[in-house]
Structure formats: structure tokens, C-alpha cells
C-alpha positions in Angstrom: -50.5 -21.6 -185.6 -50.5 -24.1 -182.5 -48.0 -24.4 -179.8 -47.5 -27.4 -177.5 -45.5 -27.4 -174.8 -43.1 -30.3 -173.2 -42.2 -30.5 -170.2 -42.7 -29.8 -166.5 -43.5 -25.9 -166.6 -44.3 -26.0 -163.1 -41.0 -26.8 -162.5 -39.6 -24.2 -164.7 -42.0 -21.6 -163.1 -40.8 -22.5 -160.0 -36.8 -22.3 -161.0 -37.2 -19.2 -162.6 -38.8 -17.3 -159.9 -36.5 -18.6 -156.9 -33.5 -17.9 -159.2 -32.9 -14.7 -157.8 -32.8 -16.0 -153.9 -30.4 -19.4 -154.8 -28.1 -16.8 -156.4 -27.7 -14.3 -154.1 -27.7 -17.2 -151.6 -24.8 -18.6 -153.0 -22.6 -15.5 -153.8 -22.8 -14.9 -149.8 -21.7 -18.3 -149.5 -18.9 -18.2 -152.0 -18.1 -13.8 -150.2 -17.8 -15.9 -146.5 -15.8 -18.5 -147.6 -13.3 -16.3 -149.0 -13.1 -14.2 -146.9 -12.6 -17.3 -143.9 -10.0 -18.4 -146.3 -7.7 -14.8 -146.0 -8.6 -14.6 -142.1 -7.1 -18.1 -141.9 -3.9 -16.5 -144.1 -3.7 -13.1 -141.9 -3.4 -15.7 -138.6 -0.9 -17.9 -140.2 0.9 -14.5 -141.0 0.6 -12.8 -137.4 1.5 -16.7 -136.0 4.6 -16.7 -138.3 5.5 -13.1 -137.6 5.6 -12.8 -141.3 2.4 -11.3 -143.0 0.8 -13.8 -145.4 1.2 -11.1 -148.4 5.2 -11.5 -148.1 5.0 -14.7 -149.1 3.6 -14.5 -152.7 
């Protein structure tokens, strides 16, 4: 039996073995922009004098 192979497998053997990298990458991006997101919530709160949690 003969396989051929399509394609740019350089390019898939490169994807596949930064994956790991991009993704942690970007779950420490998504982790600091949350948590920039509540800081900005708890300030509003203390500004306010009425903790951000109150308001839900």
C-alpha cells in the first residue's frame, strides 16, 4: 500500500511542536487580563465606597 502526503508538513511539524508554548502563552494572557479586569472592579468599589460584589 502507498501513502502520499499533501501538504506543507513542515508547517504542521512546526505547529505541532510550538503548540504547547502558544497555549500556555495565551492562557497567561487570557489569567492577566482577567484578573486586570476585577482589580479595575475592586478600585471602582473602594472609589464608590461600595464593594464591586454588592452590585451583582
Amino acid at each position: 500500500m502507498k501513502i502520499t502526503t499533501v501538504g506543507d508538513w513542515q508547517l504542521a511539524r512546526q505547529l505541532v511542536s510550538t503548540a504547547q508554548k502558544r497555549v500556555k502563552d495565551a492562557a497567561d494572557k487570557a489569567v492577566l487580563q482577567e484578573a486586570q479586569f476585577y482589580r479595575t472592579k475592586i478600585l471602582e468599589g473602594l472609589r464608590s465606597r461600595r464593594p464591586a460584589i454588592s452590585r451583582a
